[in-house]
C-alpha positions as CSV (number, residue, x, y, z in Angstrom):
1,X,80.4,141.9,111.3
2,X,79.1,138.4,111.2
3,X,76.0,138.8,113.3
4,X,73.2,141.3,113.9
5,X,71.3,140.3,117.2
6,X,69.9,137.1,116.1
7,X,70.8,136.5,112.8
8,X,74.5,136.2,111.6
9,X,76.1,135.8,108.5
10,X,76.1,132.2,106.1
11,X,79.7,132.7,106.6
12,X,79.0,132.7,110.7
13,X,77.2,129.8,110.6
14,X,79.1,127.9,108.5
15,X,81.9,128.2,111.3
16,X,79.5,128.0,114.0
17,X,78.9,124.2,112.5
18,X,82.4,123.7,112.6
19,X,82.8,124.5,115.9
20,X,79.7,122.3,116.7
21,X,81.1,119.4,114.9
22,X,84.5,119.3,116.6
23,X,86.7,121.2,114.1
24,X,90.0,122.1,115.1
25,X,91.9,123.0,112.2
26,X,91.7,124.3,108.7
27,X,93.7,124.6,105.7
28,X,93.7,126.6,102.8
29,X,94.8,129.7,100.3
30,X,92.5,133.1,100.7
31,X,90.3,134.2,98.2
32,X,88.1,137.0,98.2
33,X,84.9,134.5,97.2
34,X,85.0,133.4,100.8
35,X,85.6,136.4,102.8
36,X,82.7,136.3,105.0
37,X,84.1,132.6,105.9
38,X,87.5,134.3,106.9
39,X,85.3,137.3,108.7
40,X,83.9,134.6,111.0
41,X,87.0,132.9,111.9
42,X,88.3,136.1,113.3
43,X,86.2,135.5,115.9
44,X,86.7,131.6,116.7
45,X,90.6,131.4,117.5
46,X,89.7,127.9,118.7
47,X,89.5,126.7,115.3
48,X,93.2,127.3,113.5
49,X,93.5,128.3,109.9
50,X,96.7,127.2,108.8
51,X,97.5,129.6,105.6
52,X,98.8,127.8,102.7
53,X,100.8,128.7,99.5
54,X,99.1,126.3,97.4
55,X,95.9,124.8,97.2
56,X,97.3,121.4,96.3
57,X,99.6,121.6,98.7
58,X,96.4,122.7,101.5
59,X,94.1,119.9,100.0
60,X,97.2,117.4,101.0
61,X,97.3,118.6,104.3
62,X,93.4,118.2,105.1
63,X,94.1,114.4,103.6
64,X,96.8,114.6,105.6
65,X,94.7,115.9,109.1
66,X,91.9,113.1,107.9
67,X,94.4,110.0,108.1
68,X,95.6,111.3,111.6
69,X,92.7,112.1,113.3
70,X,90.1,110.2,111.6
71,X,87.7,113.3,111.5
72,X,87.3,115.0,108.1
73,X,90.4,117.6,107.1
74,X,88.9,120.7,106.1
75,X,90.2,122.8,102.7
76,X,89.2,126.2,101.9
77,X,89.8,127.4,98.5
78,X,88.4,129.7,96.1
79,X,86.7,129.7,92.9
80,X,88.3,128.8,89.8
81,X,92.0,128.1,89.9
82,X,91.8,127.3,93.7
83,X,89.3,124.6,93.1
84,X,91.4,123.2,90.0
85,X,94.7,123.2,92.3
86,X,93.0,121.4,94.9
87,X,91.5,119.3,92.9
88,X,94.9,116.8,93.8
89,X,94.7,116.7,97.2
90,X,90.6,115.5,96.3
91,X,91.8,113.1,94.5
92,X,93.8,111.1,96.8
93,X,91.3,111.6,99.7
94,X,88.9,109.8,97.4
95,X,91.2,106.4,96.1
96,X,92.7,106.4,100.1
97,X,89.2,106.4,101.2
98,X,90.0,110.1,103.6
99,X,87.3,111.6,105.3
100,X,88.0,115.4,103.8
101,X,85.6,118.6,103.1
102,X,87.0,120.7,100.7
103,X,84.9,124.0,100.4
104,X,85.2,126.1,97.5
105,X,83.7,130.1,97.6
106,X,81.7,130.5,94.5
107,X,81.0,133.3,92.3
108,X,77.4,135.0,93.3
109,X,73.9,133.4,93.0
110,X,72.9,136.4,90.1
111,X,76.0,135.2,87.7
112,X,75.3,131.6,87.9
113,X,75.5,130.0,84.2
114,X,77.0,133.0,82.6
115,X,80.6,131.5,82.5
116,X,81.5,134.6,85.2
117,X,84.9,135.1,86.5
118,X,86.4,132.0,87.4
119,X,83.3,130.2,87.5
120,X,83.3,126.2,87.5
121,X,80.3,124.1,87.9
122,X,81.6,121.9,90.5
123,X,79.1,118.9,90.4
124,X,80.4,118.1,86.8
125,X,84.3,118.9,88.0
126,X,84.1,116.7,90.8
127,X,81.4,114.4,90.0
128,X,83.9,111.3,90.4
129,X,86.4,112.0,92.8
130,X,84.1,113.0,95.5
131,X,81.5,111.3,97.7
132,X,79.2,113.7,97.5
133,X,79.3,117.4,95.6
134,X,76.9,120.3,96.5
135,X,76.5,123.8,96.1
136,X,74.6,125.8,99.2
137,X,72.1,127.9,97.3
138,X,70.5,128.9,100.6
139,X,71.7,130.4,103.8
140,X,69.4,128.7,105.9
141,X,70.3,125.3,104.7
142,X,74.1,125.5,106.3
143,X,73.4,123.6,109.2
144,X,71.9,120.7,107.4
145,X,74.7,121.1,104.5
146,X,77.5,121.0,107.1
147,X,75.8,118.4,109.1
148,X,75.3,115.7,106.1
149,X,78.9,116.5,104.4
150,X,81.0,115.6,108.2
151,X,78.0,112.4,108.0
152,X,79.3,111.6,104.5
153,X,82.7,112.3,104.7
154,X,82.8,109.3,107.8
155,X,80.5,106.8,107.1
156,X,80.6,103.3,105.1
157,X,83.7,103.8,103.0
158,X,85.0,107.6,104.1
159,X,86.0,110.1,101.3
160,X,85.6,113.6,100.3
161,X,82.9,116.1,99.8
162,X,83.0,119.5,98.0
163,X,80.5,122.0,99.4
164,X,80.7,125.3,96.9
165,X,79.5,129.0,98.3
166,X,78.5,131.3,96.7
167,X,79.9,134.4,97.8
168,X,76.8,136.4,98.1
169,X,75.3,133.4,100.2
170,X,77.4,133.7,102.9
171,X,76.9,137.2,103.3
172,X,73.2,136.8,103.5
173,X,71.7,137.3,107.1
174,X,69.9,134.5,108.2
175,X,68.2,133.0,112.2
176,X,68.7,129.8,111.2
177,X,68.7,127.0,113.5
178,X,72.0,125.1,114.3
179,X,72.4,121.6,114.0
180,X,73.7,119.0,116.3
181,X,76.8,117.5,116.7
182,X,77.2,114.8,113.8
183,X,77.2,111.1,113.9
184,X,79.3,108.8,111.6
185,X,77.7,105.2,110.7
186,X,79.9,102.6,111.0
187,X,78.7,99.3,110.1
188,X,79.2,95.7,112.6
189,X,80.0,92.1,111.6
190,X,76.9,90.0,112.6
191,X,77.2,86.9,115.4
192,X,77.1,84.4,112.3
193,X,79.6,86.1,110.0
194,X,81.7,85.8,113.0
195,X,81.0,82.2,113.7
196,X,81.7,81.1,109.7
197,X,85.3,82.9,110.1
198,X,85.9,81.1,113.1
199,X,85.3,77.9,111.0
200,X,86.9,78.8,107.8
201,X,90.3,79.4,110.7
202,X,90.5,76.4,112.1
203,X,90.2,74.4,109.0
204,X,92.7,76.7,107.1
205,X,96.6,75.2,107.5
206,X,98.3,78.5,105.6
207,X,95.7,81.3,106.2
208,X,97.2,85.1,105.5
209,X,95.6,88.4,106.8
210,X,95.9,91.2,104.9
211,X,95.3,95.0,106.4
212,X,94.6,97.8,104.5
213,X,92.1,100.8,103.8
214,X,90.9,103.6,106.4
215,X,89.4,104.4,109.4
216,X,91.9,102.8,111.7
217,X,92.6,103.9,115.4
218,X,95.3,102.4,118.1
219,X,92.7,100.6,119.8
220,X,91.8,98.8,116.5
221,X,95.1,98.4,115.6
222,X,95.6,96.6,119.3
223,X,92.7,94.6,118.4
224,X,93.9,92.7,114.7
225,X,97.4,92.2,116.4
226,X,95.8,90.3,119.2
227,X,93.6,88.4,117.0
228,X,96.1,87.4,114.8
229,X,98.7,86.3,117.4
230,X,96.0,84.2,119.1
231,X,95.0,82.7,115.6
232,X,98.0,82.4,114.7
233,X,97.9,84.2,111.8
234,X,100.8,86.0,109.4
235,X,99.6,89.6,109.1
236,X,100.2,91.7,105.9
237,X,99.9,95.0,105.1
238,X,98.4,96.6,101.9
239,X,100.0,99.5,100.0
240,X,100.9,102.6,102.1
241,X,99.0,100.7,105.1
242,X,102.5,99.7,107.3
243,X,101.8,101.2,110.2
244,X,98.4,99.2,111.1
245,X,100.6,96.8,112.7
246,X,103.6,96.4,114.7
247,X,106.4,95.9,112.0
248,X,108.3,94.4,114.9
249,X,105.8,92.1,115.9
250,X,106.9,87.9,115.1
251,X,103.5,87.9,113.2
252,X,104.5,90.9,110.8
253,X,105.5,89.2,107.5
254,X,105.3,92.6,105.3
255,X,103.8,94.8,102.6
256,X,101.7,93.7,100.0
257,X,102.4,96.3,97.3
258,X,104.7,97.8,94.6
259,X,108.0,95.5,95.0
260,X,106.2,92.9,97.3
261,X,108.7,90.4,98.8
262,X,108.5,87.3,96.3
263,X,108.2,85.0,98.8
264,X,104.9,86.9,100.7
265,X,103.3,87.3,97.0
266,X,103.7,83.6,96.5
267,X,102.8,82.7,99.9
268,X,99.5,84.9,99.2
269,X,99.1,82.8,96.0
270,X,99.1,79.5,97.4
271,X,97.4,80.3,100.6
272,X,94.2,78.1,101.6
273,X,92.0,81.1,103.1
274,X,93.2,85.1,102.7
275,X,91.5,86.9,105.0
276,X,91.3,90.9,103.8
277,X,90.1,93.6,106.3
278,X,89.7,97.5,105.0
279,X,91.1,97.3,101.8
280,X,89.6,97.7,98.8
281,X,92.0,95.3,96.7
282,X,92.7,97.4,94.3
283,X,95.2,97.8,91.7
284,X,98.5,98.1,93.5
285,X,97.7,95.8,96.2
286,X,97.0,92.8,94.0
287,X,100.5,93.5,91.6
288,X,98.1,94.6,88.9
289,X,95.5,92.1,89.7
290,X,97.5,89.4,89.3
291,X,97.7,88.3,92.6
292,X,94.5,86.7,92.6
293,X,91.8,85.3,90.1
294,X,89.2,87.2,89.3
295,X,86.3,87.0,89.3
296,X,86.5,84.1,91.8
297,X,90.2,83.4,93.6
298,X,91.5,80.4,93.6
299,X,92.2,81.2,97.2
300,X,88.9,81.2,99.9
301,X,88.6,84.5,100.3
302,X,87.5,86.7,103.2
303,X,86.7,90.0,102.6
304,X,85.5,92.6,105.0
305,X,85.1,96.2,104.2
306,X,83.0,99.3,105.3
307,X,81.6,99.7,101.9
308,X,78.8,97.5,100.8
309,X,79.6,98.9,97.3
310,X,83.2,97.6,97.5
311,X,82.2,93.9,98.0
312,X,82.2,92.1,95.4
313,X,83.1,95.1,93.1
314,X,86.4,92.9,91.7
315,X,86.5,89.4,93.4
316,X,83.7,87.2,94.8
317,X,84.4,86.2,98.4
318,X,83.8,83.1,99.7
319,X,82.8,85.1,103.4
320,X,82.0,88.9,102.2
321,X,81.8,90.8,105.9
322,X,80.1,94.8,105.8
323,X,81.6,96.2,108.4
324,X,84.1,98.6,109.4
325,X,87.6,98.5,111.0
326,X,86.9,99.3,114.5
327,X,83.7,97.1,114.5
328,X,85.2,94.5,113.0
329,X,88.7,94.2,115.6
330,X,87.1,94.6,118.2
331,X,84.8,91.4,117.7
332,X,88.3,89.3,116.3
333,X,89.6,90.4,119.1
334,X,87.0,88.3,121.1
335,X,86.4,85.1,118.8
336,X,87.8,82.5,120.5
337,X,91.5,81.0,118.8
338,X,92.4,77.4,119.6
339,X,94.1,76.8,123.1
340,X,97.1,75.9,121.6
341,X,98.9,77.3,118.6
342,X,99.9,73.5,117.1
343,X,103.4,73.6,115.1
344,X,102.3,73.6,111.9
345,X,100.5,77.2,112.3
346,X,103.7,78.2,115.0
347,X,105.6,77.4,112.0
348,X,104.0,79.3,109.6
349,X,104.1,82.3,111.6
350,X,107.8,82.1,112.1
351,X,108.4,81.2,108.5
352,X,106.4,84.4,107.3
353,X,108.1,86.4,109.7
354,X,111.7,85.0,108.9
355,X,110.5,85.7,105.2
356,X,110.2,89.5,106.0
357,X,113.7,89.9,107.8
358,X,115.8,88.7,105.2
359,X,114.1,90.8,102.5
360,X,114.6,94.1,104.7
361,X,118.1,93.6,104.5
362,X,119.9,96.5,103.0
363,X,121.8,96.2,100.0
364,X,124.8,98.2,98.7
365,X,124.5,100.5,95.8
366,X,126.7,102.3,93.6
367,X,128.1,105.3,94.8
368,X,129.3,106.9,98.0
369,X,125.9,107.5,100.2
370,X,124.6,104.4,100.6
371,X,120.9,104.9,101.1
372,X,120.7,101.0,103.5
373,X,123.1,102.3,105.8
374,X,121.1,105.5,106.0
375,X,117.6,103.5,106.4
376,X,119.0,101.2,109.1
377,X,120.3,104.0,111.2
378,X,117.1,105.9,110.9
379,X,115.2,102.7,112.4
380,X,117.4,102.4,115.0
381,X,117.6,106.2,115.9
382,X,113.9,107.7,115.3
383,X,111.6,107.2,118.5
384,X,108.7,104.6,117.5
385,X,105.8,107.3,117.2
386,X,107.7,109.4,114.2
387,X,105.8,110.1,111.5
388,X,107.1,109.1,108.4
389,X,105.6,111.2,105.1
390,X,106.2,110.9,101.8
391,X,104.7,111.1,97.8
392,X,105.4,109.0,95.1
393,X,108.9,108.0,93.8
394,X,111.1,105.2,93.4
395,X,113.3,106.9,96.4
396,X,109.7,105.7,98.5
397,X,111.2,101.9,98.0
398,X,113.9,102.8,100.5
399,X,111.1,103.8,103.2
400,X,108.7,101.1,102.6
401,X,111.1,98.2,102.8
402,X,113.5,99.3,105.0
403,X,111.6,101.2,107.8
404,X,110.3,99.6,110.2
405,X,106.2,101.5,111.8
406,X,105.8,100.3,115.1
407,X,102.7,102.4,116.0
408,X,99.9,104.2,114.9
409,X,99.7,106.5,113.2
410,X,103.0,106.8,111.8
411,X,102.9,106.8,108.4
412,X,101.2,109.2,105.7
413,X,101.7,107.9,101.9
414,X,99.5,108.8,99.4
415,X,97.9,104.7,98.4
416,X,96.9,107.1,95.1
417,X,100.6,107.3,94.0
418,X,100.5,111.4,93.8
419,X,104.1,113.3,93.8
420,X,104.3,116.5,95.7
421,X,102.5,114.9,99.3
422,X,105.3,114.4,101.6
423,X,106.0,118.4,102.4
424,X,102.5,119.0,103.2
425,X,101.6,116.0,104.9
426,X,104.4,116.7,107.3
427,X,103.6,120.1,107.9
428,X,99.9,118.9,108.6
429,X,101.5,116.2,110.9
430,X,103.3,118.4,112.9
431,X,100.7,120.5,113.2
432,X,98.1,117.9,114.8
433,X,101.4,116.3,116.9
434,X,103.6,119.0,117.6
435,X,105.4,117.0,120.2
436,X,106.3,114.2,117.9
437,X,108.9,114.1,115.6
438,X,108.4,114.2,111.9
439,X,110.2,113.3,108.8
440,X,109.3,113.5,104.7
441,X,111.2,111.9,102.3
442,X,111.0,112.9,98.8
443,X,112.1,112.7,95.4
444,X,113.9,115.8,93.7
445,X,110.9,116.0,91.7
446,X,108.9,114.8,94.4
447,X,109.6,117.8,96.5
448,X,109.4,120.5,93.8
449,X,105.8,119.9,93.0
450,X,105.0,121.3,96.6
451,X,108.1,122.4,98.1
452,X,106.9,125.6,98.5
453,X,105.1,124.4,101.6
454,X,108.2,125.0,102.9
455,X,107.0,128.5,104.1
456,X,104.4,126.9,105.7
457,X,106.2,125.4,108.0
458,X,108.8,128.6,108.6
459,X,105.8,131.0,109.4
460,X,104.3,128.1,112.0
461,X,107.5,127.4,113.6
462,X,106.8,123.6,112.4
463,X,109.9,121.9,113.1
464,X,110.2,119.4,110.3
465,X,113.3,117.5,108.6
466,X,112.6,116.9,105.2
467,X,114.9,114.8,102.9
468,X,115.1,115.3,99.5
469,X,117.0,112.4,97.6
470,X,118.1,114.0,94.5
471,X,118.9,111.9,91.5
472,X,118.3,114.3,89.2
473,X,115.7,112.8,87.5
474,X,112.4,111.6,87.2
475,X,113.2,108.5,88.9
476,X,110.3,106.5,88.6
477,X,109.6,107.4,84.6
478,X,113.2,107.1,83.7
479,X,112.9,103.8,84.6
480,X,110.0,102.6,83.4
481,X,111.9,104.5,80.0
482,X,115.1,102.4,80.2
483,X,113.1,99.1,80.2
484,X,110.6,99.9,77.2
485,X,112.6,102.4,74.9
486,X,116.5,101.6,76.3
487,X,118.9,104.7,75.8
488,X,115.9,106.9,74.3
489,X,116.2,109.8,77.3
490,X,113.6,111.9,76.9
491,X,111.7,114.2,79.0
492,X,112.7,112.6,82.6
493,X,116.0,114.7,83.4
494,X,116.3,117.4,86.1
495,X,118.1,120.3,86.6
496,X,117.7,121.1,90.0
497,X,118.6,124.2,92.7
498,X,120.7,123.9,95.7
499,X,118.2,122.5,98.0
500,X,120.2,123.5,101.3
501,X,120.4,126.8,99.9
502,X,116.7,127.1,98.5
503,X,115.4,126.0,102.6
504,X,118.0,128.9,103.5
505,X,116.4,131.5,101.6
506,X,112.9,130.4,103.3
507,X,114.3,130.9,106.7
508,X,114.9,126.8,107.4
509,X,117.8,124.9,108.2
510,X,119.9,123.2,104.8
511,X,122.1,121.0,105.0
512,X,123.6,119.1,102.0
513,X,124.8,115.1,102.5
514,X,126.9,113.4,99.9
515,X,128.4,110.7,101.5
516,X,126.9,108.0,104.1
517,X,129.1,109.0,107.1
518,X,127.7,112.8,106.6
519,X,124.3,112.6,107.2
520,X,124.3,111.1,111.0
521,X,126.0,114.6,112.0
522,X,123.4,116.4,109.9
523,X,120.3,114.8,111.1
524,X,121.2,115.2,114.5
525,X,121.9,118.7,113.7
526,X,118.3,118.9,111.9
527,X,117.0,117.6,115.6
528,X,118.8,120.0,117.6
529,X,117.8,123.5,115.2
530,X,114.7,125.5,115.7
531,X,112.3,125.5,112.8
532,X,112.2,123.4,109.9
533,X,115.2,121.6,108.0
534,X,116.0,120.2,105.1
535,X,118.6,117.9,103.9
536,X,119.7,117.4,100.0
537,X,121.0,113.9,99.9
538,X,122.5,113.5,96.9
539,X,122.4,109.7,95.1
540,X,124.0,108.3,92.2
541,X,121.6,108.1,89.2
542,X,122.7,104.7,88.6
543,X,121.0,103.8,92.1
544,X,118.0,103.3,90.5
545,X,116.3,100.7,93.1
546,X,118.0,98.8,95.9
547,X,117.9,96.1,93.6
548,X,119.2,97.0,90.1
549,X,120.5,99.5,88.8
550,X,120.0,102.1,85.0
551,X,122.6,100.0,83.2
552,X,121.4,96.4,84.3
553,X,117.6,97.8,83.4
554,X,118.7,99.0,80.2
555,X,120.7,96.4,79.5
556,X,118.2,93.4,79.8
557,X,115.8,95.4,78.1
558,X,118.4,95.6,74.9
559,X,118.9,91.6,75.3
560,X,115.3,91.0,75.5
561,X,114.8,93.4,72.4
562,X,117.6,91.4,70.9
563,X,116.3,87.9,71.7
């Protein structure tokens, strides 16, 4: 029972606030600390509690939820080991700036400080990878609990809260009040900081725009693409961000991020005015910060972000605009561009963009699957609004280069650089578009870290492809080994399962490609099955990037020991 004429349960009114605040959805693992939550939900159908077989793997699909929707993903775990699990899909919702409530059932009120079972004092665990962390001592104070965490969670820069319950709390009866729908804050560029961009664009003759961070929609994404074609201005995107405009648009000139293009890193260097909107500039945007000077660039820099905290954290702008990514669109959208693109900036536009297309030309690599063919046919075959997921990996060079985002939102990358997101975030995408088709790529390590989301997706009926590239290592580390201790293996090789055969036992579709001309029948195949797929395509080892290979890395790392 969750209510008793007028009063219900902390657990009912916790759910009742979710209802109230637009909640759809909900992720998580069980636990008996938050039984009275799972009580109430019995009786709201409206809101769907997707059951997951990790907490990691649940806290990457609220992240997941966050970047689709824009409204906070919502994680239920329980005490102890859940919250620990979960504490990596936290993490990434807090460097990729996700709105995200993760809510943890805590041991009882009476036990509190007594190390009980599986107690954690979550204010110290999550101190710094949250926005704000708070335990609900008092049944009364849900509504104002749930109402400030969705407030947090979407305002200024977004990001995760943790809201611990005790377990006796929510069984408490209570006639609390509820609250009212929330409100996010979102702050707006003022008349002059719009005015001093204007002027700093028509005196620039090689500006660069650069997108990045969170809290993007389609209309916003309309908006910059406008406002850059009228300005005539070569548009970037930041790590992980591709899909905040048209990769197909003749102002596109690519990704700022690991493996930038040369030529876009040095036109970044040597432009006269960079103008940055949403992202933080953090470490893998800027190549390690080595893109620009800090703590002044030698570039006049614009820099406008949702987070007052964020400006001037790392480099002093010249033009330093709080505001968010909506706000801020919609008024570039409307500042008025020159009547006449002269040649000079035409030129520039077409250079940048004739820049981008050679460098997503696909290379051959050793062995008989040639992962370029395999890109370029993707691009050509997948309808525009796929959603493309993956984690961390050097296998993720292949999808960052070589696919092309034409609308959003299409892509889910964790900008954190955690393994083990692709599964989840593609059974989160399908779940929020279950008319759109999705796709994860991941690593053979990649995939094992949260593969068991696999069942996830079986029990759902969530018709996924998901493509492992097995190397049979740890990509990523092996080559990072190679360069600084040459033919020193140690700790990065794999011994993997059958990966057709592993989906098989889960009830999926497997399907194993070892050769370029086999996976075209197998895709479509994947498109055509009921239920979730997933298809092993094996790669030579020595396929390290689409740019060198193990024995020309090890190599020049022996000659540059030798020198």
């Amino acid at each position: 029972m969750t209510s008793q004429g007028n009063m219900r349960t902390g657990g009912r009114i916790l759910v009742d606030q979710l209802r109230i605040h637009g909640a759809d959805m909900a992720f998580g693992v069980p636990g008996e600390s938050y039984l009275a939550v799972l009580d109430a939900l019995y009786d709201v159908p409206e809101i769907s509690f997707r059951i997951c077989r990790q907490e990691g793997g649940a806290a990457m699909m609220a992240d997941a939820y966050g970047k689709l929707t824009g409204r906070p993903g919502l994680c239920f775990v329980t005490r102890g080991p859940g919250a620990t699990s979960a504490s990596a899909g936290v993490h990434i919702a807090y460097q990729d700036s996700t709105p995200m409530i993760l809510f943890i059932g805590q041991v009882g009120r009476d036990m509190i400080e007594r190390e009980a079972f599986q107690e954690i004092d979550y204010r110290r665990m999550f101190g710094q990878m949250a926005k704000w962390v708070a335990q609900i001592d008092d049944a009364d104070r849900i509504p104002e609990y749930l109402a400030r965490a969705f407030a947090t969670a979407t305002s200024g820069r977004p990001g995760p809260v943790v809201l611990a319950l005790p377990e006796d709390m929510l069984r408490d009866l209570t006639g609390a009040a509820d609250a009212a729908p929330y409100n996010s804050v979102e702050a707006h560029p003022s008349a002059s900081d719009m005015d001093r961009l204007g002027s700093l664009l028509a005196a620039a003759k090689s500006p660069l725009m650069i997108l990045g961070g969170t809290s993007w929609d389609a209309e916003a994404c309309r908006n910059i693409q406008s406002f850059a074609q009228t300005h005539g201005l070569p548009a970037a995107a930041s790590f992980r961000c591709q899909d905040y405009f048209d990769n197909s648009h003749p102002n596109y000139a690519g990704d700022v991020g690991i493996g930038i293009n040369p030529k876009l890193s040095e036109r970044a260097k040597n432009s006269d005015l960079v103008l940055v909107v949403g992202a933080r500039l953090g470490e893998m945007t800027t190549g390690g910060y080595s893109l620009f000077d800090s703590p002044r660039p030698k570039q006049p820099l614009v820099h406008v972000h949702a987070g007052a905290e964020e400006l001037g954290r790392v480099y002093q702008a010249e033009l330093a605009i709080n505001s968010g990514v909506k706000a801020f669109a919609a008024a570039a959208a409307s500042l008025t561009g020159p009547s006449a693109l002269d040649d000079a900036r035409r030129q520039l536009v077409a250079t940048a963009r004739s820049d981008y297309l050679e460098f997503i030309q696909t290379p051959k690599i050793p062995g008989d699957l040639q992962m370029g063919d395999i890109m370029g046919w993707l691009r050509d075959r997948l309808p525009e609004d796929s959603i493309i997921t993956n984690g961390a990996g050097n296998y993720t060079t292949w999808v960052h280069r070589f696919y092309q985002y034409r609308s959003f939102p299409t892509q889910l990358a964790p900008t954190s650089g955690s393994m083990g997101y692709g599964a989840p975030a593609a059974v989160a995408a399908k779940s929020v578009f279950p008319e759109r088709t999705v796709v994860c790529f991941a690593g053979d390590g990649c995939f094992m870290m949260h593969g068991q989301e696999l069942a996830t997706a079986v029990q759902y009926g969530l018709k996924i492809i998901i493509l492992v590239i097995n190397n049979g290592m740890y990509g990523t580390i092996r080559m990072h080994q190679e360069r600084a201790y040459p033919e020193r293996v140690s700790g990065t090789e794999l011994v993997n399962p059958d990966f057709a055969a592993y989906a098989r036992a889960f009830g999926a579709n497997g399907e194993l490609v070892e050769q370029t001309d086999e996976f075209a029948p197998a895709f479509e195949r994947a498109m055509a099955a009921d239920g979730p797929t997933v298809i092993e395509v094996r790669i030579d080892p020595e396929a390290i990037t689409p740019k060198a290979t193990l024995s020309e890395i090890r190599a020049a790392a022996k000659a540059a020991a030798g020198s």
